[in-house]
DRENPA-358064 format. One record per residue (C-alpha): chain; x, y, z. Coordinates in pm, 1 decimal. Each point is the difference from the previous one (the first is absolute). Example, Ala and Ser with C-alpha at 12.3 -4.5 7.8 and 13.67 -1.06 7.14 Angstrom:
! DRENPA-358064
<A,<1230.0,-450.0,780.0>>
<A,<137.0,344.0,-66.0>>
This chain:
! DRENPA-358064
<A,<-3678.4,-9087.1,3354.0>>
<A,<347.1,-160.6,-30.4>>
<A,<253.0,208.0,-181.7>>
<A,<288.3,-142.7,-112.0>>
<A,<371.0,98.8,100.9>>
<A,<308.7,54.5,-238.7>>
<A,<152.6,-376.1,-104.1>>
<A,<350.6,0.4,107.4>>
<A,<23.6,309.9,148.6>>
<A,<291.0,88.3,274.0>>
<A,<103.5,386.5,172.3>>
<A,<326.4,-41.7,-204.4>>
<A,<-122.9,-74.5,-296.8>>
<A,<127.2,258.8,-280.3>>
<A,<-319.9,238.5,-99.6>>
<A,<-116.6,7.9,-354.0>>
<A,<-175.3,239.5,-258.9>>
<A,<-196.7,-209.4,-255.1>>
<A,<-143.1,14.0,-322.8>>
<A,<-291.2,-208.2,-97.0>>
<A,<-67.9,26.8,-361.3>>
<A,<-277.1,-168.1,-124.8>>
<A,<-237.4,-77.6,-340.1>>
<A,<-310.0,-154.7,-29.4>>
<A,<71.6,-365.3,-17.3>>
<A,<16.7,-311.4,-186.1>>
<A,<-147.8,-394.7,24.8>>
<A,<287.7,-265.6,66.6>>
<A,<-47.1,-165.7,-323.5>>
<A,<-180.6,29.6,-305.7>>
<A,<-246.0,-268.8,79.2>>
<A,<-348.2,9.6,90.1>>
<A,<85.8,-155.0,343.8>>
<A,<207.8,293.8,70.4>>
<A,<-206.1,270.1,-175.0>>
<A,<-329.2,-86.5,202.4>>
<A,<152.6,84.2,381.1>>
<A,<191.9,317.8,-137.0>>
<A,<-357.6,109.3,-210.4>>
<A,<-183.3,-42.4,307.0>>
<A,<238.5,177.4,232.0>>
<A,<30.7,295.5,-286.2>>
<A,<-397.0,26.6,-72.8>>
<A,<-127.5,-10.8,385.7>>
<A,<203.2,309.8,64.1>>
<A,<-305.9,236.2,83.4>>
<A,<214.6,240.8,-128.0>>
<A,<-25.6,-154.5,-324.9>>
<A,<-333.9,-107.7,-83.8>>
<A,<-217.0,284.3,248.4>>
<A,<-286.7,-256.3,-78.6>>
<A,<-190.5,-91.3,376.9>>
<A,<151.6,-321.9,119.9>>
<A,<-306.1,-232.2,-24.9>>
<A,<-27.9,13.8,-311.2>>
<A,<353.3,31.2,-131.5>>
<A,<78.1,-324.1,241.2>>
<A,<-246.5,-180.6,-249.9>>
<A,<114.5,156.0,-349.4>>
<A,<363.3,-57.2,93.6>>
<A,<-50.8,-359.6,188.6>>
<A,<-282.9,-140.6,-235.8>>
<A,<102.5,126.7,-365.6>>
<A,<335.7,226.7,-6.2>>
<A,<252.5,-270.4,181.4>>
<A,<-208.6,-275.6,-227.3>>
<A,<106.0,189.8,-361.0>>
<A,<266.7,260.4,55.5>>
<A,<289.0,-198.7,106.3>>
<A,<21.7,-272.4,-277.7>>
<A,<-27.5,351.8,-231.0>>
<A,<286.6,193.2,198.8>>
<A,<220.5,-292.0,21.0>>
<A,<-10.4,-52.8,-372.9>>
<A,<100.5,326.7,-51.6>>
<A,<269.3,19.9,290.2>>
<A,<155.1,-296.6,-183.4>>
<A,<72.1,201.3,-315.1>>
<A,<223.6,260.7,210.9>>
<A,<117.0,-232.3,276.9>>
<A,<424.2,11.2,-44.9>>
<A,<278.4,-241.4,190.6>>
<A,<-34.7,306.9,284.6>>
<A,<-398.9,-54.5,47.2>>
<A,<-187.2,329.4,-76.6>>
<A,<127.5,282.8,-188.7>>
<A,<-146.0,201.6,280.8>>
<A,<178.6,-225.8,277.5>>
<A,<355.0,-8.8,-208.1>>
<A,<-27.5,384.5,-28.8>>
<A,<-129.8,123.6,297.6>>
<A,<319.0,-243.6,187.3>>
<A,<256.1,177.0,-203.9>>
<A,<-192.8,378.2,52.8>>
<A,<61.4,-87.2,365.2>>
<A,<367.5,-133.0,-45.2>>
<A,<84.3,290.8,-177.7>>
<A,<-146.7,227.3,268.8>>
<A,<182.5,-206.1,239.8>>
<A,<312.4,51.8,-183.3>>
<A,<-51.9,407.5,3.1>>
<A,<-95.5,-11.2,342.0>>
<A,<344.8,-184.7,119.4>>
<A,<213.8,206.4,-186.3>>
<A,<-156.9,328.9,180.8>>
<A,<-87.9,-130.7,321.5>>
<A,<193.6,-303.0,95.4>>
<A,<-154.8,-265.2,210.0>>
<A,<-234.5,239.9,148.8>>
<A,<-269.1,-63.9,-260.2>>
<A,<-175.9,-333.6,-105.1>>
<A,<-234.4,-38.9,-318.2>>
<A,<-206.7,-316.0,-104.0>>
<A,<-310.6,-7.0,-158.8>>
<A,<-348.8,-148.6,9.5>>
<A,<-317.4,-76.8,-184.5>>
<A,<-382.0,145.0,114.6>>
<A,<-159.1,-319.5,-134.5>>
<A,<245.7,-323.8,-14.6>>
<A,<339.5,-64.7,91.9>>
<A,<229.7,122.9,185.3>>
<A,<-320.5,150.0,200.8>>
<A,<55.5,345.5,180.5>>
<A,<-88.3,-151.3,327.6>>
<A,<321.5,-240.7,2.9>>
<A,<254.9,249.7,-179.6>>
<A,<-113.4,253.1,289.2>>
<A,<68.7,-286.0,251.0>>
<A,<366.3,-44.2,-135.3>>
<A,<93.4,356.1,-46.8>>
<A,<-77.9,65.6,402.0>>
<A,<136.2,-353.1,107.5>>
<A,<373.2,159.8,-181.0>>
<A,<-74.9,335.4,169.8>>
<A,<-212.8,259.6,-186.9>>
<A,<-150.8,224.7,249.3>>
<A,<-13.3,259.9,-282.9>>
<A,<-210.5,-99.1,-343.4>>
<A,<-93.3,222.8,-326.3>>
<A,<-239.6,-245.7,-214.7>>
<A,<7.7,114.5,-353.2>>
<A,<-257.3,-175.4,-220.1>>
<A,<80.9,-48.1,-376.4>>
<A,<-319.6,208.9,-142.0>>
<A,<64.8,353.9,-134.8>>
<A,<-357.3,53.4,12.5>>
<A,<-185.2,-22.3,342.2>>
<A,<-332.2,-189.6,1.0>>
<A,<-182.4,-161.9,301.6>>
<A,<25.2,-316.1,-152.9>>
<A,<359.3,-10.1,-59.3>>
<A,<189.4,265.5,226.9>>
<A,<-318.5,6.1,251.7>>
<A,<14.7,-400.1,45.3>>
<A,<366.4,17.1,16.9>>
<A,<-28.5,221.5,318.1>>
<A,<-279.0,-234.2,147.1>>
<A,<223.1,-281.4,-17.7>>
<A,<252.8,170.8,194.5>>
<A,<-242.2,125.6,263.2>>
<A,<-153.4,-305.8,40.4>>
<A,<371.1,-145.0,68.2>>
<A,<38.9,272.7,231.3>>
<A,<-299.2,-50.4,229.7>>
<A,<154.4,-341.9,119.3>>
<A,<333.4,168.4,99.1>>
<A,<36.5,97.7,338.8>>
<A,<309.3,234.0,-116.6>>
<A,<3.4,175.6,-352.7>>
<A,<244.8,110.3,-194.7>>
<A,<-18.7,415.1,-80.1>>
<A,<-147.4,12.1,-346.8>>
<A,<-41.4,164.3,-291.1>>
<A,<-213.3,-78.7,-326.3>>
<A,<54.0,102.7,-334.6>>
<A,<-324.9,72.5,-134.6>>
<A,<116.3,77.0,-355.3>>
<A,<188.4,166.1,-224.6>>
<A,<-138.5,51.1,-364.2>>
<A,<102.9,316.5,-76.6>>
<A,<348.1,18.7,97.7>>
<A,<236.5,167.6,-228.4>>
<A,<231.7,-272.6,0.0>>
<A,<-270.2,-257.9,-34.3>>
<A,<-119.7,148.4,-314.4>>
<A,<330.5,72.3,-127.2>>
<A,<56.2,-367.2,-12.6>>
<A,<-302.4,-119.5,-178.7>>
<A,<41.6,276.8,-284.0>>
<A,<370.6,-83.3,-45.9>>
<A,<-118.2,-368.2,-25.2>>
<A,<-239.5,125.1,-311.4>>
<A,<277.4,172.4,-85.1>>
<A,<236.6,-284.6,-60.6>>
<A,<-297.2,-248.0,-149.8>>
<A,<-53.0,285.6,-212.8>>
<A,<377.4,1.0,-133.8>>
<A,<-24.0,-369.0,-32.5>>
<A,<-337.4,-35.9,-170.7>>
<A,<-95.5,373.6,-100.0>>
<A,<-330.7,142.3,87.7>>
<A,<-325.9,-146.4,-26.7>>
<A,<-337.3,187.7,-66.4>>
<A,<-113.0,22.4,323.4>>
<A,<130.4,-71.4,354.2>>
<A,<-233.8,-160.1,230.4>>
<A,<47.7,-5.1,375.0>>
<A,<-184.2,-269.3,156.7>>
<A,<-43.9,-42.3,341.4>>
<A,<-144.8,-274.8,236.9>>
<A,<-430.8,57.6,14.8>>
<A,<-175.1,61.4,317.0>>
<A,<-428.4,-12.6,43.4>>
<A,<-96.2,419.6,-79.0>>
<A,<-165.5,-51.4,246.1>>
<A,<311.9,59.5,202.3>>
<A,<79.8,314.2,-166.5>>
<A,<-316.9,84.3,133.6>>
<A,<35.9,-64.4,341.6>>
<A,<314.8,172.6,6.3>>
<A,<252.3,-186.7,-129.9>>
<A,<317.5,192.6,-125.7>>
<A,<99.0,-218.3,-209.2>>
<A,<-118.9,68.0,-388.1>>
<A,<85.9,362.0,114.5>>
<A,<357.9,-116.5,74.6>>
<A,<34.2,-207.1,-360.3>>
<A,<-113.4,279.6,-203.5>>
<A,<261.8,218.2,196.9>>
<A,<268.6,-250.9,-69.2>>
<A,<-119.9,14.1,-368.8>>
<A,<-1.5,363.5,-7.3>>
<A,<339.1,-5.4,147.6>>
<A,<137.7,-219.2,-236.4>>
<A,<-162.0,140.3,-293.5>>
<A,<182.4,370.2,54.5>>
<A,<310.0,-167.7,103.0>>
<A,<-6.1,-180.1,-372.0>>
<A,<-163.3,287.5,-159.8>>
<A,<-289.2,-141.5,-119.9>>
<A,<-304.4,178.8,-94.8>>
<A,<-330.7,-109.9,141.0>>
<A,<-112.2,-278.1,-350.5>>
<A,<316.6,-137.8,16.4>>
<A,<-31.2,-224.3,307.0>>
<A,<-333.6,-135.4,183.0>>
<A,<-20.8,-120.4,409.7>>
<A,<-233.0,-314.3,-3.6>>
<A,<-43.3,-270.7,257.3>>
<A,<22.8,-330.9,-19.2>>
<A,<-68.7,-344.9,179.1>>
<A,<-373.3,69.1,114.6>>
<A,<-232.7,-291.8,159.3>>
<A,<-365.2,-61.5,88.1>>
<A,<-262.7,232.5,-207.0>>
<A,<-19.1,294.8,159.1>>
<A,<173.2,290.7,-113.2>>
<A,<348.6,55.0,-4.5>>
<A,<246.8,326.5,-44.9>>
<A,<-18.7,76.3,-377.8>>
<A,<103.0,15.9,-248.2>>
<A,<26.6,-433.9,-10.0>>
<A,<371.0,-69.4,-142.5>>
<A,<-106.8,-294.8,-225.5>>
<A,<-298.7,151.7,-157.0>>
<A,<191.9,335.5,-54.4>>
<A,<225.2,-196.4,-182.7>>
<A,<-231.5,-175.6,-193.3>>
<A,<-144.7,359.6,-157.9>>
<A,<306.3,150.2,-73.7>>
<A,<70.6,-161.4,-365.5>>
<A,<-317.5,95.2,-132.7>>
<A,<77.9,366.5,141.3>>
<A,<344.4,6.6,-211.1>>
<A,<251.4,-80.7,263.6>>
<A,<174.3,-294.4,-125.3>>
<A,<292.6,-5.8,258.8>>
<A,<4.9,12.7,384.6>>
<A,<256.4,15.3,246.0>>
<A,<-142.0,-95.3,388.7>>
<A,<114.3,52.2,299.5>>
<A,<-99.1,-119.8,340.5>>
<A,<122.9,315.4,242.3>>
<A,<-223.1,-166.6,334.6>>
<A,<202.2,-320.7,-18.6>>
<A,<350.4,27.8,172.3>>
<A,<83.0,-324.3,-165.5>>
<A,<-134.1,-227.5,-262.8>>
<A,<-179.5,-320.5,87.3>>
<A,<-302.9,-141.4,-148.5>>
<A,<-259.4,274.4,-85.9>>
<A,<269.9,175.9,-219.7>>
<A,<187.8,-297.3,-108.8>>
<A,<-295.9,-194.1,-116.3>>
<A,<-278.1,243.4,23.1>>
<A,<176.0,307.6,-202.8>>
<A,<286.4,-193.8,-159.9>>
<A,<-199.8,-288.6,-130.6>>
<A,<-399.2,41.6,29.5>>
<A,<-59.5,345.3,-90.7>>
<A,<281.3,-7.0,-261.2>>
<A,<-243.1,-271.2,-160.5>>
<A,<-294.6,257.0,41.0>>
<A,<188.3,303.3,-181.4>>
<A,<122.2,-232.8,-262.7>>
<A,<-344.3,-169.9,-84.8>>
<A,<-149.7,279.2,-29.2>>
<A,<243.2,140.8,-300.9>>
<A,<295.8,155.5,229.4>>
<A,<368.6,-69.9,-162.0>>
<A,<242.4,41.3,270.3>>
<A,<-57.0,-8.8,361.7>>
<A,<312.6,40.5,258.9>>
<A,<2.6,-76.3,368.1>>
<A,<263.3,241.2,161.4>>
<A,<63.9,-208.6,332.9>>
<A,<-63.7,140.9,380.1>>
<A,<318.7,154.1,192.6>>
<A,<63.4,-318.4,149.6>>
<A,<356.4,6.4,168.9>>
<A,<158.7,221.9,-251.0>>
<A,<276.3,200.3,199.9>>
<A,<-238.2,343.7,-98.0>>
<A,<-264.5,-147.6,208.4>>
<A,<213.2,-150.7,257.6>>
<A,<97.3,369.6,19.1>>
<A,<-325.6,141.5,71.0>>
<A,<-99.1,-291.6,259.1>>
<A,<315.1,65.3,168.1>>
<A,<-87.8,393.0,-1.9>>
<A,<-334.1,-54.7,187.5>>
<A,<174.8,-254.8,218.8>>
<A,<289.3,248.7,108.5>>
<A,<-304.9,279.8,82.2>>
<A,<-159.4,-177.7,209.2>>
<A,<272.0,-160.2,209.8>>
<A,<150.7,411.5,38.3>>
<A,<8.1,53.7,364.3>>
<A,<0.1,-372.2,107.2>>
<A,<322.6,-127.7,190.2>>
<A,<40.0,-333.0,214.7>>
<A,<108.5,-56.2,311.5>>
<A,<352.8,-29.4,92.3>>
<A,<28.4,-61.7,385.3>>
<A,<-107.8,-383.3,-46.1>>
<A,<235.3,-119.9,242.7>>
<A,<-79.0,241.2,262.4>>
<A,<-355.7,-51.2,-57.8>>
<A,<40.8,-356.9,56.8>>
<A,<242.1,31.4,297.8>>
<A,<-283.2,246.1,155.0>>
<A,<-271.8,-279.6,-106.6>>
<A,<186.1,-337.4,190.4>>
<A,<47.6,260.2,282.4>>
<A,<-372.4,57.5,25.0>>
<A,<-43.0,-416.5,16.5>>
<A,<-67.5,-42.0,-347.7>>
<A,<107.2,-315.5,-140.2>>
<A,<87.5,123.7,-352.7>>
């Protein structure tokens, strides 16, 4: 096997500690052209669709890629902005932001960029940039507070698979979560908190996170234990008793059965049971993009409302509010603790041409 060598890559060249911050991803352009390589990247991810590959390679080749991407990019062009994606505009200035925190405490010692699991910029080419300027150090911090194999877990095979064609790697470290940290939760209630002075309160809170197949949960997936943590979390923290807000998940596909209660049909019920007004929530997404822009802000508002709601409120995701920029920063600064960079580069490289090498 050939491995491939560091781009650029000299004894004097200044070492680096980087951050690699990344989110799930986004297609190019709201087109069907554009959605169709981006779905078909996103949906063969075994870690995705744990269907066996024969026959996925002929639901997703023969009818999926045929319907799906005239459908998404419809709906991507209701959200699209002069940036691109929501999720591409926010996740860029999450990363800046970082970037900025990270200068003012560490200097030039630390580098952040960013980089999508599914799309552009992919993790494979962001990793080849951060070594080429130097980082022989690297924290990856993926934007999900909840960990699931198909979002954190696919995250980390991206970056191993990256790895295995590197003859030298960068000391790493992974962040595999972080849903119930104080400061994490203390952001998302005193975002409630501040709709709630705007708007007042509604009837019920519902927290509605990203679906996964149950039958995850029951091969050991963490995740639905991790959202109803975060809800739990978040539900002391506002001091809400347990009718007064709901977890639900959202965005299923296929038939089989997903992590329940659904999102849409809960709303659809909830009229008819007396609740009139609803508040939601998405605590699982780090920033909002299509499934709670369109999905919760637009679809399911239709559902609740048809159905005899009167007022439905989106409160929007953390995004790159300076309280979440503070926790990201938080979990960034813990796991760079003990890291330093080298600072004998010219000695090294004096040492190195003395040896016979030729850079």
């Amino acid at each position: 096997m050939k491995y491939k060598s560091n781009n650029g890559f000299t004894h004097g060249q200044a070492d680096k500690i980087g951050v690699l911050v990344t989110n799930l991803g986004t297609p190019q352009a709201p087109t069907k052209q554009a959605l169709r390589p981006y779905l078909k990247e996103f949906l063969s991810d075994p870690r995705v669709v744990e269907v066996p590959k024969a026959i996925w390679w002929f639901i997703l080749n023969g009818i999926i890629l045929n319907i799906r991407p005239k459908r998404s990019a419809e709906a991507y062009s209701t959200v699209w902005t002069e940036e691109g994606s929501p999720l591409m505009a926010i996740t860029k200035a999450q990363a800046s932001a970082i970037a900025e925190r990270c200068k003012a405490k560490y200097g030039d010692d630390v580098i952040v960029d960013f980089a999508m699991r599914y799309g552009k910029p992919a993790v494979s080419d962001t990793i080849e940039a951060m070594l080429a300027k130097g980082v022989r150090k690297l924290v990856v911090l993926p934007l999900y507070p909840q960990y699931s194999a198909s979002t954190t877990g696919s995250t980390f095979d991206a970056i191993a698979k990256d790895f295995t064609s590197r003859r030298w790697l960068p000391e790493f470290r992974f962040v595999n979560h972080y849903h119930d940290r104080d400061n994490f939760i203390t952001a998302l209630a005193n975002k409630v908190k501040a709709h709630w002075e705007t708007h007042g309160r509604a009837d019920k809170l519902i927290l509605s996170y990203h679906g996964i197949p149950k039958r995850y949960l029951m091969n050991g997936d963490p995740y639905h234990c991790e959202c109803h943590k975060t809800s739990r979390l978040l539900a002391e923290k506002l001091g809400l008793s347990h009718d007064e807000y709901m977890t639900t998940f959202q965005s299923r596909f296929g038939r089989e059965e997903w992590l329940k209660p659904y999102t849409d049909e809960t709303l659809k019920s909830l009229p008819e049971k007396g609740v009139k007004s609803i508040q939601v929530m998405c605590p699982g997404f780090s920033a909002d993009c299509l499934e709670t822009i369109e999905e919760i802000g637009e679809e399911n508002r239709e559902y609740f409302m048809e159905a005899g709601g009167e007022r439905y409120e989106y409160i929007a995701a953390l995004n790159s509010d300076k309280e979440h920029i503070d926790v990201l920063f938080d979990i960034v600064q813990e796991n760079l603790h003990g890291w330093t960079v080298e600072s004998d580069n010219g000695l090294r490289a004096g040492l190195a041409r003395a040896l016979g090498a030729e850079k």
